[in-house]
Backbone bond lengths (Angstrom), bond angles and torsions (degrees), N, CA, C in turn:
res aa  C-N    CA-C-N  psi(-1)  N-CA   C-N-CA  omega(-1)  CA-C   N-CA-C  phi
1 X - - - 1.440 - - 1.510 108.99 -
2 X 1.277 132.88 149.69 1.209 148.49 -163.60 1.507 114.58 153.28
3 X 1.739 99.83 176.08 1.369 115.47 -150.91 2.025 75.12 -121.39
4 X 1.329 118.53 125.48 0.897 115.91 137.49 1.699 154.87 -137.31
5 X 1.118 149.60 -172.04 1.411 132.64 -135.11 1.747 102.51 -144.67
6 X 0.998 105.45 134.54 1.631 121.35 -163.55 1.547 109.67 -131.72
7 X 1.399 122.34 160.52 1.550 123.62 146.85 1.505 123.82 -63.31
8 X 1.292 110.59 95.99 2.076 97.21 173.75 1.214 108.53 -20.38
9 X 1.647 101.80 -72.44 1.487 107.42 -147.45 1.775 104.51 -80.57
10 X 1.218 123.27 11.69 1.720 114.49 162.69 1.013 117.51 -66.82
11 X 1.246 118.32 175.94 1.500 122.75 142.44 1.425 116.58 82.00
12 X 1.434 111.95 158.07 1.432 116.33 -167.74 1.330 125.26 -48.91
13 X 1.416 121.31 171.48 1.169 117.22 -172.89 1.346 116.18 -109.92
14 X 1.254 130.39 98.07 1.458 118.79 -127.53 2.019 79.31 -124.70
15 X 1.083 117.73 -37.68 1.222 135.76 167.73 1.610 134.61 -125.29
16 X 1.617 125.15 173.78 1.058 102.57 179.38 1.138 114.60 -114.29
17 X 1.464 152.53 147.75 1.374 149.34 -112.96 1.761 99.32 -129.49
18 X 0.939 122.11 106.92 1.606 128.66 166.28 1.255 112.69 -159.17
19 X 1.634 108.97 -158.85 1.266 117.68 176.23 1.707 125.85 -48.04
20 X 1.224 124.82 134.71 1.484 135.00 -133.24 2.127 77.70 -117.75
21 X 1.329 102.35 84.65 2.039 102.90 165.00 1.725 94.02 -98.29
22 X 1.189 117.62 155.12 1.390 146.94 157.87 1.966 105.33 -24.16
23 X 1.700 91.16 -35.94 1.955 90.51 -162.90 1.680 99.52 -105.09
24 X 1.819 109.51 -21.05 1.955 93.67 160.00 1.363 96.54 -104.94
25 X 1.328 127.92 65.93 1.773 122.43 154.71 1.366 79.35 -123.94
26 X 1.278 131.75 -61.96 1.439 135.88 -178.27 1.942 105.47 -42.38
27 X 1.434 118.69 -54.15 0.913 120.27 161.00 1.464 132.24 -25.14
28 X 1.688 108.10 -66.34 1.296 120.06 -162.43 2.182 91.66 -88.40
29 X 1.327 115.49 0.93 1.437 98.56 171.71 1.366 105.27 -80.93
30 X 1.466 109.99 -48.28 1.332 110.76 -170.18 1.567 111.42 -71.38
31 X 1.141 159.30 55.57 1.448 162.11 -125.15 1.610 79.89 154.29
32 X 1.216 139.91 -78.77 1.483 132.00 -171.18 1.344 110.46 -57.32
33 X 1.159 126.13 -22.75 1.595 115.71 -164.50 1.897 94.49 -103.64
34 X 1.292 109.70 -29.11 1.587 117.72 160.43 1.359 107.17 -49.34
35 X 1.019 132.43 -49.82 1.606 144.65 -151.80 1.812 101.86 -97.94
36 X 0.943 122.90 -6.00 1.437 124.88 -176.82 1.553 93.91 -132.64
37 X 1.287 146.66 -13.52 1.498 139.86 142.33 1.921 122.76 -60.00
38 X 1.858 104.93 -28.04 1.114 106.87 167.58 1.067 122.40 -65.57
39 X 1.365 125.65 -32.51 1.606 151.68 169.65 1.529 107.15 -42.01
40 X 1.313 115.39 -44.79 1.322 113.75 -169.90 1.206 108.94 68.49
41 X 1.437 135.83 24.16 1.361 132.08 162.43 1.829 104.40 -70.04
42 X 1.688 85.38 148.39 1.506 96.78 174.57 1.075 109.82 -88.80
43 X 1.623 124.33 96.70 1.563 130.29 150.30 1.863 111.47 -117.80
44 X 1.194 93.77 167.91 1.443 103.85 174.54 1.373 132.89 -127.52
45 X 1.187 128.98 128.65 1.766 105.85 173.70 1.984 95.77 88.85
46 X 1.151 132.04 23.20 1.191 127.04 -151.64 1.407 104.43 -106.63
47 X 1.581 89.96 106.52 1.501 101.73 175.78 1.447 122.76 -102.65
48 X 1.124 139.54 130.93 1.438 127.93 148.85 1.470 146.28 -118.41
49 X 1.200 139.21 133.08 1.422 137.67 -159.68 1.177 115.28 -135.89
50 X 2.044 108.01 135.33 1.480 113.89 -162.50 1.248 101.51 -132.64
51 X 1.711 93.56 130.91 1.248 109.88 177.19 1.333 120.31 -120.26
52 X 1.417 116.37 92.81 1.850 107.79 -168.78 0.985 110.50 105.07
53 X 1.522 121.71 -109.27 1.480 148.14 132.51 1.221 139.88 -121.58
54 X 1.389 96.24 26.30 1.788 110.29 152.19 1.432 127.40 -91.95
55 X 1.251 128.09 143.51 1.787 130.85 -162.07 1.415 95.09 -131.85
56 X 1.820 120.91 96.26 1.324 108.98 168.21 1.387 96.32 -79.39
57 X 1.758 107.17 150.92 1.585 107.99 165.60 1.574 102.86 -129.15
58 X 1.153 111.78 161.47 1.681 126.51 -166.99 1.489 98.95 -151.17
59 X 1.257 107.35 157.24 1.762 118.42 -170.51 1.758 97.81 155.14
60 X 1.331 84.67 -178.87 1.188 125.59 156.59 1.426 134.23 -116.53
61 X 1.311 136.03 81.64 1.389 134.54 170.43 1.351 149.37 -46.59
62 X 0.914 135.60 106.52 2.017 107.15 -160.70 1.443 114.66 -65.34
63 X 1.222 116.07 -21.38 1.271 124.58 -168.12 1.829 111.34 -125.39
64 X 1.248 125.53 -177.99 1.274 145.99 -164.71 1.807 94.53 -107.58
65 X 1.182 123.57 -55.98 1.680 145.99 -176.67 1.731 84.77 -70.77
66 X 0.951 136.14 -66.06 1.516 134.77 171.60 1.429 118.42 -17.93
67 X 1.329 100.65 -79.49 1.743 107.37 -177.67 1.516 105.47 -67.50
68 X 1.174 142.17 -29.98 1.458 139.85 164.74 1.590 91.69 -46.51
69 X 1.018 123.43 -83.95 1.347 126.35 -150.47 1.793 117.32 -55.10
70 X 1.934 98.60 -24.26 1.535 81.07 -161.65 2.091 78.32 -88.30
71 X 1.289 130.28 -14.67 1.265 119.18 -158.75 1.799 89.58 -74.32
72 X 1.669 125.83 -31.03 1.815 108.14 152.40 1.254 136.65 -76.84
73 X 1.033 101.95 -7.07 1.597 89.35 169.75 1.781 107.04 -88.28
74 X 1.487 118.52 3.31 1.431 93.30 169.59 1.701 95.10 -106.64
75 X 1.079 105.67 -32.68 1.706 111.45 -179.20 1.575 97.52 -45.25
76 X 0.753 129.04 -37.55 1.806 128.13 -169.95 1.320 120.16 -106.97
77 X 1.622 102.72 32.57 1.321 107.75 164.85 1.629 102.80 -117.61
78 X 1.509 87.69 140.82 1.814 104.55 -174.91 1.628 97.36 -41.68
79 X 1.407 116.10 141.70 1.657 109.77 170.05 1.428 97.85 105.22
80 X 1.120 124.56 -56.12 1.991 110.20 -170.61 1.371 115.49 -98.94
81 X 1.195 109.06 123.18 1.154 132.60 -177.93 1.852 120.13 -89.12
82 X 1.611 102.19 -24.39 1.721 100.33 173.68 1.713 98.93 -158.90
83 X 0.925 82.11 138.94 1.956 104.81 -176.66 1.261 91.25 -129.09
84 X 2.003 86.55 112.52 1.800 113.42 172.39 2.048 92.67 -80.85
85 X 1.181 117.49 155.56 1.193 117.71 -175.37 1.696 103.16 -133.16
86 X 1.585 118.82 83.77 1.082 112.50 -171.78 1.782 102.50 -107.32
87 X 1.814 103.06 35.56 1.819 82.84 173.34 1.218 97.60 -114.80
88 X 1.885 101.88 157.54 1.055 120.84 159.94 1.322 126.53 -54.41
89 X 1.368 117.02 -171.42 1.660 135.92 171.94 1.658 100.10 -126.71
90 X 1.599 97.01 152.52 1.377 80.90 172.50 1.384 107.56 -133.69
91 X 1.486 113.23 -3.38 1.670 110.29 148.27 1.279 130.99 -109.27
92 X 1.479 110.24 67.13 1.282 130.67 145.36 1.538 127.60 16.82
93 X 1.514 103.50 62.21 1.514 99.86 -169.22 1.856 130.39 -86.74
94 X 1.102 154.54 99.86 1.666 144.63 177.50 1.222 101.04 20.71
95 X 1.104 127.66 137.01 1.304 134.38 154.03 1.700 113.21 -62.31
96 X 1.454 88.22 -49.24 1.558 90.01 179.35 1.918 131.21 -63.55
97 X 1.432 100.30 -25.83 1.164 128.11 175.82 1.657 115.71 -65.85
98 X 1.554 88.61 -46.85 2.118 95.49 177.42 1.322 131.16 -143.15
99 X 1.109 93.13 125.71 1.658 116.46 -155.94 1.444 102.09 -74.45
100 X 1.237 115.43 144.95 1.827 118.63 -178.90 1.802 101.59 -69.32
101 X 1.018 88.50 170.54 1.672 93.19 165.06 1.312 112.84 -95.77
102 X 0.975 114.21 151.86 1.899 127.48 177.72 1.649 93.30 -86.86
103 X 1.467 129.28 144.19 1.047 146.63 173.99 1.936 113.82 -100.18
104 X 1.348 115.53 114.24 1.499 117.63 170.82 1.306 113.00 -110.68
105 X 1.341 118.54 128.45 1.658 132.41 144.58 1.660 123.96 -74.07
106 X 1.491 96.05 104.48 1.663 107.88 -167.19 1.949 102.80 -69.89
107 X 1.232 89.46 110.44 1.724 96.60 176.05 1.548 114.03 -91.29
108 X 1.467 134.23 165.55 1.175 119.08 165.53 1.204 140.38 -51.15
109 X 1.154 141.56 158.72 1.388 126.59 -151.73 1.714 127.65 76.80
110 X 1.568 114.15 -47.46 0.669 106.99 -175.07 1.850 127.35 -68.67
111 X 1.438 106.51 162.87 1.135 106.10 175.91 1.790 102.44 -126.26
112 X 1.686 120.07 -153.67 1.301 138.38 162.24 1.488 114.90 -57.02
113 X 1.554 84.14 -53.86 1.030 104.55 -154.51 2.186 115.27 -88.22
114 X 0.660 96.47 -12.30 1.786 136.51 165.98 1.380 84.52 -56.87
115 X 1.811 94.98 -101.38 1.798 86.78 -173.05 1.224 139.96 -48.48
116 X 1.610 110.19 -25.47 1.579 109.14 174.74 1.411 107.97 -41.37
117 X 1.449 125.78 -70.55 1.205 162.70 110.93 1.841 83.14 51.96
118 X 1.498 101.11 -96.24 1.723 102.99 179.07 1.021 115.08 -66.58
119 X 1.125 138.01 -36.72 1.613 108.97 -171.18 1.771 113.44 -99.34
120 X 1.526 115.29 -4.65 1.423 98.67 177.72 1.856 84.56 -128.81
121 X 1.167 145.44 1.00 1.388 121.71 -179.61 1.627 107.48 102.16
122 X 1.089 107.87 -11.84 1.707 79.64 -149.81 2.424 84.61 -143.36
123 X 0.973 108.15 102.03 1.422 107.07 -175.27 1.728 113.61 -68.27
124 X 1.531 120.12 2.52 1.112 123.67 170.58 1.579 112.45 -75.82
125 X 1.139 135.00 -18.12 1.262 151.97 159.78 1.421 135.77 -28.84
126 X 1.391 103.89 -42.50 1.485 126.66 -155.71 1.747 95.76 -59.46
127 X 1.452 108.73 -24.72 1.655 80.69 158.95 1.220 134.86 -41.37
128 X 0.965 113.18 -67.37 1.599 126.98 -179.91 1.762 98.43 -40.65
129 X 0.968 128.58 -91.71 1.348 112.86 175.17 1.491 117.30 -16.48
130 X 1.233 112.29 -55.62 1.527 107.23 -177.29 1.478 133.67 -43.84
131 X 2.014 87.56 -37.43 1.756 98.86 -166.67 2.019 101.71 -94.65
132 X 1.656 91.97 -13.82 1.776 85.16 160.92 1.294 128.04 -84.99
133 X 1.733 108.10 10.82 2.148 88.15 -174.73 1.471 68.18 -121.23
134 X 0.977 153.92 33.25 2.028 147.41 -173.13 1.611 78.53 -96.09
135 X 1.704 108.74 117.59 1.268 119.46 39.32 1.331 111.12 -122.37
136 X 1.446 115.28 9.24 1.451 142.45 -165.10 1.520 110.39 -94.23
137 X 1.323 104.47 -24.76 2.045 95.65 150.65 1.366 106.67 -122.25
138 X 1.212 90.94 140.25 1.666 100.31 177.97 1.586 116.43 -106.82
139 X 0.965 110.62 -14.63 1.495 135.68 170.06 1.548 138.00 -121.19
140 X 1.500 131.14 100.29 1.595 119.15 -161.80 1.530 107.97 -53.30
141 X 1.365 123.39 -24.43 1.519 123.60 177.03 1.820 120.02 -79.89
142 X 1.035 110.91 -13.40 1.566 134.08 -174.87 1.391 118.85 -81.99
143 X 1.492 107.21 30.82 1.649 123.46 -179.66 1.499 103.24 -90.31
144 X 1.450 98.51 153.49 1.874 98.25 165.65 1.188 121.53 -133.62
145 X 1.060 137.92 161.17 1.776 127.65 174.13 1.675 119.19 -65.16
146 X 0.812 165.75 109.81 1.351 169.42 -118.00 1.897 115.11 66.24
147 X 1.262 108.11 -14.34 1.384 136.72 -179.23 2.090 86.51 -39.91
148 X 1.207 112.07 141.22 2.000 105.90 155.88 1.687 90.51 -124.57
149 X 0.869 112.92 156.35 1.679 142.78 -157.95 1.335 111.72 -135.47
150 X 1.654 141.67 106.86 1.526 136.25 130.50 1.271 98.87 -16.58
151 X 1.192 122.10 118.04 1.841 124.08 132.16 1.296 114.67 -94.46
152 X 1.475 147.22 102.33 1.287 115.24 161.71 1.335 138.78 -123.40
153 X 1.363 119.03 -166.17 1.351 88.50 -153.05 1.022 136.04 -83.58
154 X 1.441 144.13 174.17 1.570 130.10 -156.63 1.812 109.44 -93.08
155 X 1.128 100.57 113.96 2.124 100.70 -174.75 1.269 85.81 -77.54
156 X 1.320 114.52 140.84 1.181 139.74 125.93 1.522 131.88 -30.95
């Protein structure tokens, strides 16, 4: 659970951006929870609600990599600026066993292979990045600057 922080103006266009009434906050939830059902991520019970340009989301996740991913795919829609993250997990993994993911904001210049580069050493990598933001990149070249990125961490 956490509060986290995005570019407004990045990211897809998942909705269209104006005045914030009671019936387009309701609007622009249901368009996010559409857009994270296209995903085919495994969550459950998955609600979300926008206020302004905040997106609380609630669920159930099956996974740890799960709720990361669906809390970017709303973070990286043009318009939200902070995604409250009030879902659970529902396979309960060691703390000690699994490491969170590190969070990146893709700036210009950057590439995959860039960040591989910084955060594990070695820019041959950027797979791994690739197959952690899937299903939300479809392409390793298909990054943008305001873009936030799963990094995680490298198993052994």
């Amino acid at each position: 659970m956490g509060i986290f922080s995005f570019i407004k103006n990045a990211g897809a266009k998942v909705f269209g951006i104006g005045k914030t009434t009671e019936e387009e906050a309701a609007e622009k939830a249901t368009k996010l929870v559409d857009a994270v059902h296209r995903l085919e991520l495994a969550i459950e019970n998955l609600t979300i609600k926008v206020n302004d340009d905040k997106a609380t989301v609630t669920g159930e996740a099956a996974d740890l990599a799960t709720k990361e991913k669906v809390v970017l795919v709303v973070g990286n829609t043009e318009g939200i600026a902070t995604v409250e993250d009030n879902m659970t997990v529902a396979e309960v993994e060691e703390i000690e066993e699994v490491e969170m993911a590190q969070f990146h904001t893709v700036i210009s210049g950057d590439s995959l292979s860039k960040i591989a580069k910084e955060f594990y050493g070695d820019a041959m990598k950027y797979p791994v990045i690739f197959e952690a933001n899937k299903p939300m990149l479809t392409h390793p070249d298909k990054i943008y600057p305001g873009q936030v990125l799963r990094i995680p961490p490298l198993v052994d």
